[in-house]
RODO-2510 file (C-alpha; in nm, 4 decimals, decimal comma):
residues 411
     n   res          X          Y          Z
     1     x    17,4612     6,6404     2,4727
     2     x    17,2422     6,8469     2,7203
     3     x    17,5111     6,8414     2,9448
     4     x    17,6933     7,0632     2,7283
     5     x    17,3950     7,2720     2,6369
     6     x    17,3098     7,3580     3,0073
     7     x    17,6868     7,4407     3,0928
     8     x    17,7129     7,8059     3,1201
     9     x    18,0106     8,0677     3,0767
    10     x    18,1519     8,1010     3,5139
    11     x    17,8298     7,9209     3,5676
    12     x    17,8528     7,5384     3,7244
    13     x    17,7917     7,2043     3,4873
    14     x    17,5251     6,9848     3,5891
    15     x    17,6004     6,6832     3,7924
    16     x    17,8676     6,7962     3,8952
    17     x    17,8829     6,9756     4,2126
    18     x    18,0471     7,2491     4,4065
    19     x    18,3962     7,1689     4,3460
    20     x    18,4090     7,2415     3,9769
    21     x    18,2353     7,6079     4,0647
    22     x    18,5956     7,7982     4,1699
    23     x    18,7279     7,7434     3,8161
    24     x    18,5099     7,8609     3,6287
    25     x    18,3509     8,2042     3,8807
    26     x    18,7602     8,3148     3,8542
    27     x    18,7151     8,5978     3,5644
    28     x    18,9662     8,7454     3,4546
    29     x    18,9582     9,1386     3,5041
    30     x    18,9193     9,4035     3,2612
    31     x    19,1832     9,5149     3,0424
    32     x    19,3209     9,8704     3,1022
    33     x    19,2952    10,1093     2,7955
    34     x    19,6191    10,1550     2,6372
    35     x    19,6575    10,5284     2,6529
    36     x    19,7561    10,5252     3,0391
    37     x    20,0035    10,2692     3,2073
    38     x    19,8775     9,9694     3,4122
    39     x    19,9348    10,0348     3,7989
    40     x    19,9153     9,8014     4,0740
    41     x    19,6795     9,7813     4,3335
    42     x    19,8700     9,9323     4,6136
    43     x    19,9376    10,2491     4,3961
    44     x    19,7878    10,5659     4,4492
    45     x    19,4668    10,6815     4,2489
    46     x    19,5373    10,7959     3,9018
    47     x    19,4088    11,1390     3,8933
    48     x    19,6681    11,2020     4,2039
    49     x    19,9711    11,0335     4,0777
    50     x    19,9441    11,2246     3,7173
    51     x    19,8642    11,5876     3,8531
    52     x    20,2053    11,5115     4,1253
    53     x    20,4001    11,4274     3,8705
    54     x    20,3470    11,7389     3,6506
    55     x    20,4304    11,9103     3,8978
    56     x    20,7054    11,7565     4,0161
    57     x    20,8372    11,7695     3,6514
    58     x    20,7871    12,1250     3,5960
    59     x    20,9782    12,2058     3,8740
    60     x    21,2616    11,9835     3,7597
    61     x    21,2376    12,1494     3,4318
    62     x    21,2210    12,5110     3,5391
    63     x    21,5222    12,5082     3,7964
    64     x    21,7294    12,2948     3,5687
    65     x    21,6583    12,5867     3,2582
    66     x    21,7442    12,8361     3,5093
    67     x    22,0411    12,7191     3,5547
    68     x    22,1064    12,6344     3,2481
    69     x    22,0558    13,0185     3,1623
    70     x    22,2786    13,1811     3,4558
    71     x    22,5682    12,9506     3,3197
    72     x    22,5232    13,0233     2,9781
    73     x    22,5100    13,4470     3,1090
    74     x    22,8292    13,4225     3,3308
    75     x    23,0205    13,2329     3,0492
    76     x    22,9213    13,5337     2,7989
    77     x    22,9928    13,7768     3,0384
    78     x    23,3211    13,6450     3,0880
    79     x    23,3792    13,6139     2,7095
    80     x    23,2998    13,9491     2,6757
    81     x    23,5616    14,0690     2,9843
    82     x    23,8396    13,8521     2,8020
    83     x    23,7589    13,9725     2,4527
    84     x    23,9899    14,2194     2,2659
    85     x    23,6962    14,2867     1,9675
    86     x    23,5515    14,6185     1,9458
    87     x    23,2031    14,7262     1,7816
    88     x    23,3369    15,0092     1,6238
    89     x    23,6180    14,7971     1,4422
    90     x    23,5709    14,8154     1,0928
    91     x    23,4419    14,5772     0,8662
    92     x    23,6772    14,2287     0,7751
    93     x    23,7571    14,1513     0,4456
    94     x    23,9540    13,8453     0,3584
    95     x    24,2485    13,9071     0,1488
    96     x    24,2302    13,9699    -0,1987
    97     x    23,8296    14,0177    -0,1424
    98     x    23,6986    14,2636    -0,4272
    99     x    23,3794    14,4483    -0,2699
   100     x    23,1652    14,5100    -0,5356
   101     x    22,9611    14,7777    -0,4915
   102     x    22,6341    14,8458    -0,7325
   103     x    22,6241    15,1881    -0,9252
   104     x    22,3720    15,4298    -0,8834
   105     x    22,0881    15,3573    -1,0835
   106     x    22,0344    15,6698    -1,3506
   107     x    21,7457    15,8358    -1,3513
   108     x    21,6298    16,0070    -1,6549
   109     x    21,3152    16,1735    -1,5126
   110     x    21,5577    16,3956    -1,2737
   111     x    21,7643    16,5938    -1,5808
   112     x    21,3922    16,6251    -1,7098
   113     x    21,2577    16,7912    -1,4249
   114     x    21,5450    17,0269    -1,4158
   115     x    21,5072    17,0995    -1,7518
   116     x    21,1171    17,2228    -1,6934
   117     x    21,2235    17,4005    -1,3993
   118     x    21,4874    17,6168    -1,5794
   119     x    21,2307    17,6221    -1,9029
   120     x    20,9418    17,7323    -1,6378
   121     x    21,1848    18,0082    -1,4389
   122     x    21,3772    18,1849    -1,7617
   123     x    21,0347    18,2269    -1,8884
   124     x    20,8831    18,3841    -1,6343
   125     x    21,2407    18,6228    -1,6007
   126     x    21,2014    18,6796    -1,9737
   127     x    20,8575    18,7653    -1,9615
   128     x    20,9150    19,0429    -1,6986
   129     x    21,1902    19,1811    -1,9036
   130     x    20,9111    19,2100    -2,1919
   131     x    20,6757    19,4319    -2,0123
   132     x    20,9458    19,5812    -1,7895
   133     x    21,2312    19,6285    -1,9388
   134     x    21,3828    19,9164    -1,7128
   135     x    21,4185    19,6627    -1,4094
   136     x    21,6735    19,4998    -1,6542
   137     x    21,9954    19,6711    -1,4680
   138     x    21,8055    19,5743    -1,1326
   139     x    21,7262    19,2171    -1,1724
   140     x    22,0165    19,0956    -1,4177
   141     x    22,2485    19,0428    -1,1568
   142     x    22,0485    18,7808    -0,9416
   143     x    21,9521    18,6604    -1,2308
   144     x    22,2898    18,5570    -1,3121
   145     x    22,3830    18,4283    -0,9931
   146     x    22,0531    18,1841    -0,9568
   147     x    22,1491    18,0687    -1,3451
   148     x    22,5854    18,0403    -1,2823
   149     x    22,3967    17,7653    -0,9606
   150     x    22,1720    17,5858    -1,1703
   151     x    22,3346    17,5339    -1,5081
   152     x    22,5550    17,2578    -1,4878
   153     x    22,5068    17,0591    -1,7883
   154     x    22,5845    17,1310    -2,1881
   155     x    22,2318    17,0013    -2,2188
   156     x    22,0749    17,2828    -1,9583
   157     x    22,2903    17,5858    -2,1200
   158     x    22,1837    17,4728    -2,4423
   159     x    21,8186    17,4660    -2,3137
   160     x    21,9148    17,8285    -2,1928
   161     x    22,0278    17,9606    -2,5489
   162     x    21,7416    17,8474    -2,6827
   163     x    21,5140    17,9955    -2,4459
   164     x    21,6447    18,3819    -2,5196
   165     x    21,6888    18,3088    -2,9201
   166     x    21,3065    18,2234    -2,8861
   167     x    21,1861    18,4858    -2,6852
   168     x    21,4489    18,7604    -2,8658
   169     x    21,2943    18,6512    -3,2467
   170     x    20,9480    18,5796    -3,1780
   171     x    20,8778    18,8815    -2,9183
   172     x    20,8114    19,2284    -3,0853
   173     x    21,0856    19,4635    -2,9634
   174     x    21,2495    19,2355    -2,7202
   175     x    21,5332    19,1786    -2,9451
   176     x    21,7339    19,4899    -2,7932
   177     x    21,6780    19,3437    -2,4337
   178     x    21,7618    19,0012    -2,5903
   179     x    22,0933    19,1324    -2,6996
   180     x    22,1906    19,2877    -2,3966
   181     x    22,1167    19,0110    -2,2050
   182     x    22,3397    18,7666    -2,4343
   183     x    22,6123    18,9926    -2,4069
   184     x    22,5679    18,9890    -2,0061
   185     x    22,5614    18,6116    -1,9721
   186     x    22,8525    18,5716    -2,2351
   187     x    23,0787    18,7678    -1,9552
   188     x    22,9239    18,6235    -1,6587
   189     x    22,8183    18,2965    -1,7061
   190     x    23,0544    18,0963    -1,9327
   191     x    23,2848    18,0753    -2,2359
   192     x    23,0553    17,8452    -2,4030
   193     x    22,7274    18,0520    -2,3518
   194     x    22,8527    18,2398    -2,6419
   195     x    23,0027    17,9995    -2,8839
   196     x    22,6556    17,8149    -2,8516
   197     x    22,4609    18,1687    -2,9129
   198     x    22,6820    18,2127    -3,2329
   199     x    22,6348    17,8344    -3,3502
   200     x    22,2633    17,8791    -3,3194
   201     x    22,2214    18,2044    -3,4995
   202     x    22,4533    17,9917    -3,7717
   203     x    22,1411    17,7551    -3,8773
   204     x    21,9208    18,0426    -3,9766
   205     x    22,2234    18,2005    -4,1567
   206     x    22,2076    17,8640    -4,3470
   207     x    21,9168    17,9185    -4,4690
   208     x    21,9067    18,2814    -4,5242
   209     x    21,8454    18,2311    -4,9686
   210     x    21,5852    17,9834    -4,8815
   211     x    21,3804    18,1807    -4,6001
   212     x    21,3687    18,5496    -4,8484
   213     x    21,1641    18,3729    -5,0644
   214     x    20,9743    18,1479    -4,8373
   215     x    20,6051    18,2099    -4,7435
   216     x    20,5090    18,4583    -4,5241
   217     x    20,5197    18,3284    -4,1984
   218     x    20,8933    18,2254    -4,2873
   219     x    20,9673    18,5829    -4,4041
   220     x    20,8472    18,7054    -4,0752
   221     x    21,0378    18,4617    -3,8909
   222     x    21,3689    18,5597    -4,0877
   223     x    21,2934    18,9285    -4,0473
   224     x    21,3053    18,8766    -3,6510
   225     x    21,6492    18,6985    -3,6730
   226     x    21,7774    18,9498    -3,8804
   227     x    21,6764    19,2727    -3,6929
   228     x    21,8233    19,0724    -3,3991
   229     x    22,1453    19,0315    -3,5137
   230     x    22,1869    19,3732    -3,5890
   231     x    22,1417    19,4085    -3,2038
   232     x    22,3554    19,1416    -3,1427
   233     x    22,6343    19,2958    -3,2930
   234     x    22,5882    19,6508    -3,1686
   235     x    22,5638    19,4959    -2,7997
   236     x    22,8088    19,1540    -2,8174
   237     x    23,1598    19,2577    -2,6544
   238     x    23,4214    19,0201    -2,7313
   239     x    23,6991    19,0754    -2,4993
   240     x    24,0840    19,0437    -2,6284
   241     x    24,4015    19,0259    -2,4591
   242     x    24,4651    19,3562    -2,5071
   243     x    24,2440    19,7091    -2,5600
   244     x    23,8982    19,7699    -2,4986
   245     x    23,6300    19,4882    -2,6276
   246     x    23,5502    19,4739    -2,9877
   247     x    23,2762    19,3406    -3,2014
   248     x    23,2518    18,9705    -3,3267
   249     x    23,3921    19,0424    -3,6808
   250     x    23,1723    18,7246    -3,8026
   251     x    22,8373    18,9044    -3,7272
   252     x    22,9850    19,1818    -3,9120
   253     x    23,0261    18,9217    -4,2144
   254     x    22,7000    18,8323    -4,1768
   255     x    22,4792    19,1130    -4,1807
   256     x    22,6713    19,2130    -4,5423
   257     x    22,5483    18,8516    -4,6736
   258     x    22,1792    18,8985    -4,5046
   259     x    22,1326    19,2086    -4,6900
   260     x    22,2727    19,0842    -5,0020
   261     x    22,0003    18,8129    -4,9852
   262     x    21,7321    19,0397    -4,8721
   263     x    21,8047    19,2433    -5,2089
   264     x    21,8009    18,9775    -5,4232
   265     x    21,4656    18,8845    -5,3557
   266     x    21,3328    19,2920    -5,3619
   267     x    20,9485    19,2000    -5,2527
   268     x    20,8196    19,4595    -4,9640
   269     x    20,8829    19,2877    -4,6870
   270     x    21,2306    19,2120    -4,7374
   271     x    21,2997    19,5492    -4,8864
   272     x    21,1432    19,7104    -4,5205
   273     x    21,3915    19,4730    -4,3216
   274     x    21,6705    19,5556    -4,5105
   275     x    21,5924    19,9692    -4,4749
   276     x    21,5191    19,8520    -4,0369
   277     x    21,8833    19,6832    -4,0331
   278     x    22,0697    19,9696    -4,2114
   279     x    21,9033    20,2502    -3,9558
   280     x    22,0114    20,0222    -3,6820
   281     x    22,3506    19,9650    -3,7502
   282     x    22,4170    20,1708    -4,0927
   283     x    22,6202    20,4081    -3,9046
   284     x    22,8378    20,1490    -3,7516
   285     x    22,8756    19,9217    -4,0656
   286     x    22,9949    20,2070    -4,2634
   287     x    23,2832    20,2957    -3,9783
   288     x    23,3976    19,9766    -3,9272
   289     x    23,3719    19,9022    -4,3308
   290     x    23,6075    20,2809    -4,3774
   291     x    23,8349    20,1704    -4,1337
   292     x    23,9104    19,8310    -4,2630
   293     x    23,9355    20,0152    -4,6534
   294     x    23,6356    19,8492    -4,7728
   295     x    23,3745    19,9758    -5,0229
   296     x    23,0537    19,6938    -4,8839
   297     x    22,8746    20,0188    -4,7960
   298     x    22,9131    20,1872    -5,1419
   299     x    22,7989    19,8432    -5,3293
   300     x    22,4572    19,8684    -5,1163
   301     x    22,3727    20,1793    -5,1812
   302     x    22,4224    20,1472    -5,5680
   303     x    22,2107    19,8712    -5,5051
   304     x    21,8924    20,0333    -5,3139
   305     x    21,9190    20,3098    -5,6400
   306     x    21,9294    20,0400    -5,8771
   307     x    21,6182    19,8914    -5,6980
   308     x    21,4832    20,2810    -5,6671
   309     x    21,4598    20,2809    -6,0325
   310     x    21,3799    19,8969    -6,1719
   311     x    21,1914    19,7315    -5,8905
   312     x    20,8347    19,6748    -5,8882
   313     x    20,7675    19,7910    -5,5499
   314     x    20,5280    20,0275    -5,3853
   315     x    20,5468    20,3989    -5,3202
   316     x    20,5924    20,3879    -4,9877
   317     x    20,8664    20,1283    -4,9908
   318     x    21,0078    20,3857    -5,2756
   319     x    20,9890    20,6089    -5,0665
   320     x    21,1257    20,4858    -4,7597
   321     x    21,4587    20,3790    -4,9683
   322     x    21,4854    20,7267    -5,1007
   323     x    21,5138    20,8649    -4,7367
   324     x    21,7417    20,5790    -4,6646
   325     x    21,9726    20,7117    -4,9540
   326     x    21,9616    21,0667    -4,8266
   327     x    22,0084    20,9745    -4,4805
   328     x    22,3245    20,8150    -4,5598
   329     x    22,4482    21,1187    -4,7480
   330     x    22,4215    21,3001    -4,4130
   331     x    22,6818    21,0936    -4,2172
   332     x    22,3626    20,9333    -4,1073
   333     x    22,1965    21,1988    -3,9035
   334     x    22,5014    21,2897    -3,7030
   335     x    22,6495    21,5806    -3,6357
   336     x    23,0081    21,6580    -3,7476
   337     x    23,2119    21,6263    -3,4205
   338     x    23,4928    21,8991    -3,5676
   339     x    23,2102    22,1572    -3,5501
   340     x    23,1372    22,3454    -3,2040
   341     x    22,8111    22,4451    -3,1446
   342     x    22,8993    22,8340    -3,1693
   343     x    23,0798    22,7367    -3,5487
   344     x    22,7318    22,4818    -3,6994
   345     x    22,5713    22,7271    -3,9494
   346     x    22,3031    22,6068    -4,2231
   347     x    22,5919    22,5723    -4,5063
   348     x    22,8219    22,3219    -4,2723
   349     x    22,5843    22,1466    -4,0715
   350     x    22,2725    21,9775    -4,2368
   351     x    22,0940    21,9343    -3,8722
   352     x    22,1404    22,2778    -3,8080
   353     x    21,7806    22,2996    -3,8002
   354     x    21,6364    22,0150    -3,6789
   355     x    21,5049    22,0879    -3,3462
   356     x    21,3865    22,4532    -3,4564
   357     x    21,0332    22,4281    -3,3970
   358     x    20,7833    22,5093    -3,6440
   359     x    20,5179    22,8511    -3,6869
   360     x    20,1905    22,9458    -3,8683
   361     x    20,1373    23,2504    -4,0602
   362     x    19,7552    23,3607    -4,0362
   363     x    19,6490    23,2067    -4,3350
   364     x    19,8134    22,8843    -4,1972
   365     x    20,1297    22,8845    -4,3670
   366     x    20,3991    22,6999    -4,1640
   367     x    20,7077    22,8456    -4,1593
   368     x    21,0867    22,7847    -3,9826
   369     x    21,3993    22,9221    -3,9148
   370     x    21,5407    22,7539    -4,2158
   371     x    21,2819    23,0196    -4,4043
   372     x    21,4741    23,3226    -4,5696
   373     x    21,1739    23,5173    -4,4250
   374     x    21,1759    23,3489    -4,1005
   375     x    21,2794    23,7170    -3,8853
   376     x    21,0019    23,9075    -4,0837
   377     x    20,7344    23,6728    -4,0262
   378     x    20,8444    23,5913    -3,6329
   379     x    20,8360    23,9360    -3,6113
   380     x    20,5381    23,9940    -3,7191
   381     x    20,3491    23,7219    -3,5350
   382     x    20,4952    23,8943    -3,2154
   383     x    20,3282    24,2330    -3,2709
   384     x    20,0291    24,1035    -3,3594
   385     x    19,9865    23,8518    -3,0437
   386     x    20,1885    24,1165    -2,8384
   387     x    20,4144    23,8805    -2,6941
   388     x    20,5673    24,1344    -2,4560
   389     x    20,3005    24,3005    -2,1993
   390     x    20,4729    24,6479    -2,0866
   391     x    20,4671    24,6488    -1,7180
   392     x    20,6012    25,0005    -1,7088
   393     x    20,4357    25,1905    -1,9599
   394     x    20,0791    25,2417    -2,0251
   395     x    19,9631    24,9616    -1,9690
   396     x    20,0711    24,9724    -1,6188
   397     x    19,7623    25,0400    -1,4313
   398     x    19,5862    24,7949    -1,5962
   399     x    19,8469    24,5711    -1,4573
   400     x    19,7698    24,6864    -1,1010
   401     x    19,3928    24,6854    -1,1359
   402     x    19,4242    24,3280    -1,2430
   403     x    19,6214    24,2314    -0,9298
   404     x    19,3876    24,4482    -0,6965
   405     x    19,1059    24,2402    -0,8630
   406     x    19,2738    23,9041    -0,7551
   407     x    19,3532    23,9806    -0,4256
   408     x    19,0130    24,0433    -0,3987
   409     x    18,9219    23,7443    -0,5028
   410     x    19,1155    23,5477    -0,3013
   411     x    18,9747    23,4715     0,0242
***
């Protein structure tokens, strides 16, 4: 029992002696981790052997990718030498291989920036018609040219049209620019410029019954399309195949049917709009009506007297249809073209005396040539203001003392 207490791990066992010792002092040595390889003893220090073989492995590695890479250059260079493919070749397609090829995506917000650009630059070419409209001749023909470039679309001329109808009903006394300018761009733009024109000018026509008896910002509104369609037709050339360019017979149509309805509706306003329209284009209407063998003329003036003489409208109105009536009756202010200017006397020409300018008597009466006592009274005035100054006679020397006196004067 204490025999086997007292025995001790590589010590010696009592009683025993020296010749159990060796067996037990033999320990065995310490196991090497397991992260780096056992070695022997007649190997070389770790730290050595590891760092030589790095190295020695590296430099394995390195010449063997080297030559990996010069093989793999001189067997693409040779590829290339032998090849027959060329970069600019174009692009393979197997057979029966549809490309497909996406469309063009559309974008709205370009027609709409187009369309403010032309709204933005007829505006501002409108505007300087409107407070110069003598540049008109000037400016019309680059006009043209920048518009025949930039309208390319139904949409865009229609944008156009709209534009001038605006500015030629809304702006006072644009309407005879307005007109002229249609009748340019109907030559020089397009063929449709003018069929749109005509098909816009067709809505308020529409509504022509509606608009006389409207309020009165819709009277004024239908006023301003009426007085410009009287310009319209003086100014809108329609060329034919053959002879010189002619009205449009349809405007002609028209203004007969807006005056019918501006009669039948005899307030003020439409009364004054009616007597505007025939001073404008009376004359012609009443040619073009006598040519054709057609009374329309006649039937308005009946009208106007029947109006004269029932209506309930003011004096002045009255008034101004009166002198409509009696300018009529004078061919309309114009003077007979058989009569030369040496043949015109008082009893054959009713304008014989219309730029004969007008005297005062001393009591202030005023007094013309168309007076029976026109040579008395001239005559008269001349004596009195003595008119003539007698350079000869007596008064001669008062004459020369009046010129000695201003050369006197003068320095």
């Amino acid at each position: 029992m204490n025999q086997n207490l007292d025995r001790a791990p590589g010590g010696t066992v009592g009683g025993q002696g020296d010749a159990k010792t060796t067996l037990f002092n033999q320990r065995e040595p310490l196991r090497q981790p397991r992260t780096t390889p056992p070695f022997s003893d007649n190997s070389t220090p770790p730290n050595d052997a590891g760092v030589e073989g790095d190295s020695k492995r590296q430099q394995q590695n390195s010449s063997a990718n080297s030559f990996a890479s010069s093989q793999e250059r001189s067997d693409v260079d040779s590829l290339v030498k032998s090849s027959d493919l060329s970069a600019a070749a174009p692009e393979f397609f197997p057979p029966g291989f549809n490309q497909y090829e996406e469309p063009a995506a559309y974008d709205e917000s370009e027609e709409y920036e187009g369309e403010l650009n032309l709204a933005s630059m007829v505006t501002d070419f409108l505007n300087h018609l409107s407070f110069s409209p003598g540049s008109f001749e000037s400016d019309i023909e680059y006009m043209t040219s920048v518009l025949n470039s930039y309208v390319t679309t139904e949409e865009l001329l229609q944008s156009l049209v709209e534009l001038i109808y605006e500015q030629s009903t809304t702006v006072q006394n644009f309407a005879y620019t307005g007109a002229r300018l249609c009748n340019h761009l109907s030559k020089h733009l397009t063929a449709n410029f003018r069929q749109l024109l005509l098909r816009r000018c067709q809505k308020e026509y529409e509504q022509r019954d509606a608009a006389v008896r409207g309020d009165a910002a819709t009277q004024k509104k239908f006023h301003s399309y009426v007085l410009f369609l009287g310009e319209l037709y003086l100014h809108l050339e329609i060329k034919g195949p053959k002879g010189p360019p002619t009205r449009a017979k349809i405007l002609l149509n028209a203004l007969k049917d807006l005056m019918n309805s501006l009669f039948s509706n005899p307030m003020d306003l439409n009364l004054i709009c009616a007597v505007k329209l025939l001073k404008l284009t009376g004359s012609v209407l009443d040619d073009t009506w006598k040519q054709s063998g057609q009374s329309h003329m006649e039937k308005l003036i009946q009208r106007i007297e029947t109006i004269v003489l029932d209506a309930t409208c003011s004096r002045d109105v009255r008034q101004m249809l009166l002198k409509l009536v009696e300018l009529r009756s004078s061919d309309w202010g114009r003077v007979c073209a058989s009569l030369s200017a040496s043949n015109a006397t008082p009893d054959n020409d009713p304008n014989y005396f219309m730029n004969e300018p007008t005297f005062y008597t001393e009591d202030g009466t005023p007094f013309t040539a168309a007076d029976p006592e026109y040579a008395e009274k001239y005559q008269a005035i001349l004596e009195q203001q003595d008119y003539f100054y007698d350079f000869d006679g007596e008064n001669g020397n008062d004459c020369d003392e009046h010129l000695a006196q201003q050369e006197s004067f003068i320095p």
